[in-house]
N, C-alpha and C positions, 0 to 999 in steps of 0.2 A: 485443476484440470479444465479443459474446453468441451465442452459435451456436445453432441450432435441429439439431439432428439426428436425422431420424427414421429407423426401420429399424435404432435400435441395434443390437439382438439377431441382426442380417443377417450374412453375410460380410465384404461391403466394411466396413460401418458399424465392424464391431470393429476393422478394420485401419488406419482412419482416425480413431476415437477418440484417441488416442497421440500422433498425429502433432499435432491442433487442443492438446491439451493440451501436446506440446512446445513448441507456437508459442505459448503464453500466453495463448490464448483462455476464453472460460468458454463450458462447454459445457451445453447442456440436452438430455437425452437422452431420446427420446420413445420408450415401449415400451407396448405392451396389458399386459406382466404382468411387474412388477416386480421378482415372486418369480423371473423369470428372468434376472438382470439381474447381475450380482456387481461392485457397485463398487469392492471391495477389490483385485479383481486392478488398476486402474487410476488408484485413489487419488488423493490431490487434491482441495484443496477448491474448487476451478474446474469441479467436475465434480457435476450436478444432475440429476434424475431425474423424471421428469415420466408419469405412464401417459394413454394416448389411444389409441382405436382411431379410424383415419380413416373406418371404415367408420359411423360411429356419427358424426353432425356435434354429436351435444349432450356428447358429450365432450370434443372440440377447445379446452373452456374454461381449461382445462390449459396449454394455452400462453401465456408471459407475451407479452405488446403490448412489452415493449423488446427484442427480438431486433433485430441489426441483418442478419444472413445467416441463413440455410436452408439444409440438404442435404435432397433429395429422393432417397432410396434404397428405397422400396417397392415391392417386386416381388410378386408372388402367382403364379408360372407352374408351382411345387411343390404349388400347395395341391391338397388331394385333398376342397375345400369348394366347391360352385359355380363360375360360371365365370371363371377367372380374367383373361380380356377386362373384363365387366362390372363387376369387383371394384376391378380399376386404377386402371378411367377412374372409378369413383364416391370413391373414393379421393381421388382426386387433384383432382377437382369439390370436394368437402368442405375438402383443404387449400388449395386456392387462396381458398375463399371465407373462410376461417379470416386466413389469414395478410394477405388483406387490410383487415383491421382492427388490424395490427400494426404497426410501423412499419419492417418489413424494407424492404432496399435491394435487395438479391440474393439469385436463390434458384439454386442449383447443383443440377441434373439430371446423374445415369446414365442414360443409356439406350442403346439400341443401333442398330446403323449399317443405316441403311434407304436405301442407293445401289439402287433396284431398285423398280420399280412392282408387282413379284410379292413378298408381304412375304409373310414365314410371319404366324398369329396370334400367337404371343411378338412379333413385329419390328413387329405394323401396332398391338398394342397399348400398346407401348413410342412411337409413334410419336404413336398417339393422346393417352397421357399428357404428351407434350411438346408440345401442340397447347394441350390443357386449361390447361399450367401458364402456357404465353405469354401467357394472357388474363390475369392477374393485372396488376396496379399496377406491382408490382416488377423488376428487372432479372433476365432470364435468363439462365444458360451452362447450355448444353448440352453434355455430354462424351457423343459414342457410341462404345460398344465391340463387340467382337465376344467373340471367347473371351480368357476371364482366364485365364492359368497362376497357379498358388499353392498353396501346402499346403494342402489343403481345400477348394479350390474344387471345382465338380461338373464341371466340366470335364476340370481337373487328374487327379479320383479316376478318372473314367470309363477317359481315354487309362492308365491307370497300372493298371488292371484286367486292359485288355485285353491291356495288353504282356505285363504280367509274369503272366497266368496263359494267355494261347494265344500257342504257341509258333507256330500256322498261322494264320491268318484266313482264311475264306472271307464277304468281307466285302461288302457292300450297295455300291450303284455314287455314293451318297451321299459316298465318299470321295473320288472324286474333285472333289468342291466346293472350290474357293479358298478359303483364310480369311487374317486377318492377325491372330495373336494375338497378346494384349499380357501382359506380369509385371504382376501385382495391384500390386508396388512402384511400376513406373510409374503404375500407376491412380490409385494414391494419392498421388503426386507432382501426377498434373492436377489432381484433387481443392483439394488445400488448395494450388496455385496460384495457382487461378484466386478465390481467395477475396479478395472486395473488389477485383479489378485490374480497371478501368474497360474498357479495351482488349477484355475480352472482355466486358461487357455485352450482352445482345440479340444472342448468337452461340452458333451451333453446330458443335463440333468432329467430327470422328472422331478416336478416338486408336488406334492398334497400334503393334504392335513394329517392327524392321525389316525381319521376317522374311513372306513371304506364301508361303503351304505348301496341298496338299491337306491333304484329314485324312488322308488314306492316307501323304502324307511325314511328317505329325507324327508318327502311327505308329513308324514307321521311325525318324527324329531321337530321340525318347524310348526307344527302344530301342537305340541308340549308344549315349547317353548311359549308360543303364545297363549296359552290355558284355554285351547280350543280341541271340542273333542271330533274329529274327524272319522269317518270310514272309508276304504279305500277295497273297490272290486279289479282284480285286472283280469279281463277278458281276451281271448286269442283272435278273435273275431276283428278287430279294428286293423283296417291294414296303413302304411307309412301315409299315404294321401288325408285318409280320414283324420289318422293321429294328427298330423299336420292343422288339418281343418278345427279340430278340437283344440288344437292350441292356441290357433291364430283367434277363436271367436270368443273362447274363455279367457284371454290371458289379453294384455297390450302387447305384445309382439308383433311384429309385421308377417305379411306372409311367409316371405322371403326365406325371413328367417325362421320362422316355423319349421320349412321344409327341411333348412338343412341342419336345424336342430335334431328333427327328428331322425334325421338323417344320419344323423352322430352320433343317438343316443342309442341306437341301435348296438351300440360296438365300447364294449367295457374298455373303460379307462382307466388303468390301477398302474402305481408307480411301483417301478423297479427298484431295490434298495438301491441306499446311498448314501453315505454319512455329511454330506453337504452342509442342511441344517444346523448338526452340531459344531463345524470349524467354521460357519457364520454367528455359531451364538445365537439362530432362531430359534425362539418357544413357537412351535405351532399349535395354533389353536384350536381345539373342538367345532365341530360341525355347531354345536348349539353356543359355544362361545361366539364363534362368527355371526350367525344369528343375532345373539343380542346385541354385539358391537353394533351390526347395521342398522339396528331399532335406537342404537345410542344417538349414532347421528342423525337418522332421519328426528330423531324427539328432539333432538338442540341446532335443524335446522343447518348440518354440513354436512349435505350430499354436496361434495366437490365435481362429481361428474355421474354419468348418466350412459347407459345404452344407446340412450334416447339422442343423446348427441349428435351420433352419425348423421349425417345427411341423408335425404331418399330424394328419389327421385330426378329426369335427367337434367332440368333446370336446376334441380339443387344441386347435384354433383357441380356444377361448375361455377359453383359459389354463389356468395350474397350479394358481392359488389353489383352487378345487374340487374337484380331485380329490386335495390333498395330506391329507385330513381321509379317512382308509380307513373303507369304510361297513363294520357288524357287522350289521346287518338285512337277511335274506334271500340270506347268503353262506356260501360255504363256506371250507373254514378250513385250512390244511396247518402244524401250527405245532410247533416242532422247540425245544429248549433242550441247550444243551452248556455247561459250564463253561471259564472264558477262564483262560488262566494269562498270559498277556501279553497286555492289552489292546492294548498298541500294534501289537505284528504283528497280531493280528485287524485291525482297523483299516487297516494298511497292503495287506491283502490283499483287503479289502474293495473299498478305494480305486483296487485294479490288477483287480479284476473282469472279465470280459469284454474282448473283444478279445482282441490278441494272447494273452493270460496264459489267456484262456478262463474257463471257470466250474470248474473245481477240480476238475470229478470226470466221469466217462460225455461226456467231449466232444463224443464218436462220435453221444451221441443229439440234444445240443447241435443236433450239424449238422443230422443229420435232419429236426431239429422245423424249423431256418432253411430247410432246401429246400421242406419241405412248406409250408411259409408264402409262399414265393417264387409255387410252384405256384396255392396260391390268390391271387394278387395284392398279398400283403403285402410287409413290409420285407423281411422273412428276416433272418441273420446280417451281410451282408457290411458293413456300412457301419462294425460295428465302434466303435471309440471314437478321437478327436483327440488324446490325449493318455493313454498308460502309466500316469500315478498321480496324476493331479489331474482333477476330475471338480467339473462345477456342477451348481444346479440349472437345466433346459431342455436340458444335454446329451442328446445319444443315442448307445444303447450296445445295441450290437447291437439287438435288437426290443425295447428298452425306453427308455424314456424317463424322466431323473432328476427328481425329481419333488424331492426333499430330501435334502441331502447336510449334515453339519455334523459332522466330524469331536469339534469338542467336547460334542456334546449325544450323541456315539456313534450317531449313526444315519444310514442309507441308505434311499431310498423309491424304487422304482423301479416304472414305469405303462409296461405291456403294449401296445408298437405293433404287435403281430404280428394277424393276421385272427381273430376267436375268436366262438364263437356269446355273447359276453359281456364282460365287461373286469373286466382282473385286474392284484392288485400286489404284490410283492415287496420285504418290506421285511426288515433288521437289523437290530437294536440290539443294545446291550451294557449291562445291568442287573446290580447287584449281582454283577461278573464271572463273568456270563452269558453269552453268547451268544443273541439268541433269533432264530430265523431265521420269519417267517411267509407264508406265500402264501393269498393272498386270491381268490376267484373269485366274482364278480358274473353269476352266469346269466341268460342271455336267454332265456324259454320252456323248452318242454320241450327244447327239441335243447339249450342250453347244460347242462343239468342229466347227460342223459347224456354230454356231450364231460367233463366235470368224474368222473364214475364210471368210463369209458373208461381216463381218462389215471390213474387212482389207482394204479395196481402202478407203472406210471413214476415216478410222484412218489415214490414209498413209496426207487427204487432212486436217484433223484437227487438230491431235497434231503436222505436221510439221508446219503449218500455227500458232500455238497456241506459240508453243515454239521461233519462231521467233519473234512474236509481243512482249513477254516478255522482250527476251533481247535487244529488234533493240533500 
């Protein structure tokens, strides 16, 4: 069959590519920005690439009319662009009016479980998107979920923050909401299930685990699991703003989504029977089975996709292609040369950058500049990198975001997600076994001009420290 898959570059979407391509399908895989897209890791010539942003209906033309199914996986509840209610449902108005000049049969929906007439906005606008989708021609399945566990889900990273860095919690009373989380494996088992099986046409599921927990027992369960002993207080005292604020400065999540995390976790999310899993032939997994799966792949190195993926920010919403072309007009310039005696370990140390491995040199100031960035409303540090030594372009890595990555052309391009009075990039290559290390600064008015004068004795101590360690 011809698969329509949109939200490639999403979490789910990466973890369900694999799977439509083991089952023999040909897939089209719809992205805004292509340059973010790496078909190599996924290979296959069953596997097509198509760019469309749904928010734009004169781009939609992109999509071929032989599609026989659809996945619908765009979500916008991260973005730090307008509102991400409005954005959904235009979204999703756009693909239904699209795909009904195609000759799709079914189109398969995520969305999330709305048992409850008090929906947060994440739940009532997931809800509205499966409203919109049902007026189409086509057959619907609905799969709603609650929380995904998995390497790299925002879920997953948040609960996996908080264990392993507070040994105490004094924790918002939000924790004691019901939830029933599900393994992203099983997600993706209902996913390409239910793909073409009549039986579920014009149906909506809940799917979870077997497991129905506070978030206060997840807590605790993922702290078992890792043979960490934890305490957990929940307080009435913290209201949604503060909880938020607690999230956003303990955990790498962005604001954003703090808010409407919190915003959603307010409101139990327990699935309504359904004997689905059994006529797909799903085992669903324990809360602490998912757990160790996701510790399986983060330790052998395949986290496939990331939270972290999403884009932020209004330059970044409108992709990489623009800003991979570094401007020389009206910029300042930090630019460094060392002589390479082994291209390949440059290269490889390049490639292990940030995150754990850190930036090479003054780490201590590293952190600072991440807190300070926390402080003002940015990324900061924590979110880190998905992967030790392999890095694409759309990745994010610590407060930057990869812009170009190509080990054989020697070069690394990395675009500044942190708060700045201006926008800045960090690039490498390796010329004539060179090393050239350059930092760019794009100032906004006069405050960006002296933030750029300010930080010059730091620079002077970190990227010469930085670029030494590389090549020595």
């Amino acid at each position: 069959m011809k698969i329509l898959l949109t939200g490639a570059t999403g979490y789910i979407a990466k973890r369900l590519l694999p799977a439509l391509l083991a089952d023999g399908h040909d897939v089209v895989c719809c992205v805004r920005d292509a340059n973010r897209f790496d078909t190599a890791k996924f290979g296959g010539e069953r596997l097509s690439v198509i760019t469309a942003n749904f928010l734009d209906r004169s781009s939609l033309s992109t999509i071929p009319d032989d599609i026989d199914a659809a996945y619908y996986l765009i979500h916008s509840m991260s973005t730090s662009v307008g509102s991400f209610e409005v954005m959904e449902k235009e979204s999703a108005i756009n693909f239904r009016e699209r795909l009904n000049e195609t000759l799709v049969r079914q189109v398969i929906y995520l969305g999330g479980i709305i048992n409850t007439e008090s929906l947060s906005k994440h739940l009532g606008s997931r809800k509205a998107v499966e409203e919109e989708l049902a007026k189409g021609k086509w057959h619907l399945t609905t799969l709603r979920a609650g929380i995904i566990l998995g390497s790299g889900s925002a879920s997953f990273e948040i609960i996996r923050d908080l264990v392993e860095k507070l040994p105490m919690m004094v924790a918002p009373r939000w924790l004691n909401t019901k939830s029933q989380p599900i393994a992203v494996r099983n997600v993706v088992e209902y996913l390409s299930g239910v793909l073409m099986r009549e039986d579920t046409f014009d149906s909506n599921y809940d799917i979870g685990g077997p497991d129905i927990l506070t978030y206060k027992e997840m807590l605790l369960r993922f702290a078992s699991v890792r043979n960490l002993k934890r305490k957990v207080w929940v307080v009435p005292v913290m209201t949604p703003k503060l909880s938020s604020y607690w999230l956003y400065f303990v955990t790498s999540t962005s604001y954003k989504l703090a808010v409407n995390l919190v915003d959603s976790m307010k409101v139990e999310v327990i699935c309504r029977e359904n004997d689905l899993h059994q006529r797909l032939g799903i085992r669903l997994l324990s809360f602490d089975e998912a757990v160790r799966s996701a510790f399986n792949r983060i330790e052998h190195q395949e986290v496939y996709s990331s939270w972290t993926d999403a884009l932020s920010g209004p330059l970044l919403e409108k992709g990489l292609t623009d800003l991979v072309k570094v401007p020389t007009f009206g910029c300042f310039h930090d630019i460094r040369k060392r002589k390479v005696t082994d291209e390949n370990t440059v290269l490889n140390r390049l490639w292990a950058i940030g995150g754990n491995t850190g930036w090479y040199y003054a780490n201590w100031l590293w952190g600072i500049r991440g807190f300070l960035d926390k402080l003002s409303g940015g990324v900061g540090l924590r979110r880190g990198r998905k992967n030790d030594t392999d890095i694409s372009p759309g990745d994010a890595l610590d407060f930057w975001r990869v812009l170009y990555a190509d080990r054989d052309a020697k070069r690394l391009l990395l675009y500044a997600e942190m708060k700045l009075p201006g926008e800045a990039w960090l690039e490498f290559r390796i010329e004539n076994e060179t090393l050239i290390q350059t930092a760019t600064f794009r100032p906004l008015g006069l405050k960006g001009r002296l933030y750029w004068y300010s930080v010059m004795p730091l620079h002077e101590v970190v990227f010469r420290g930085m670029i030494k360690r590389l090549t020595s």
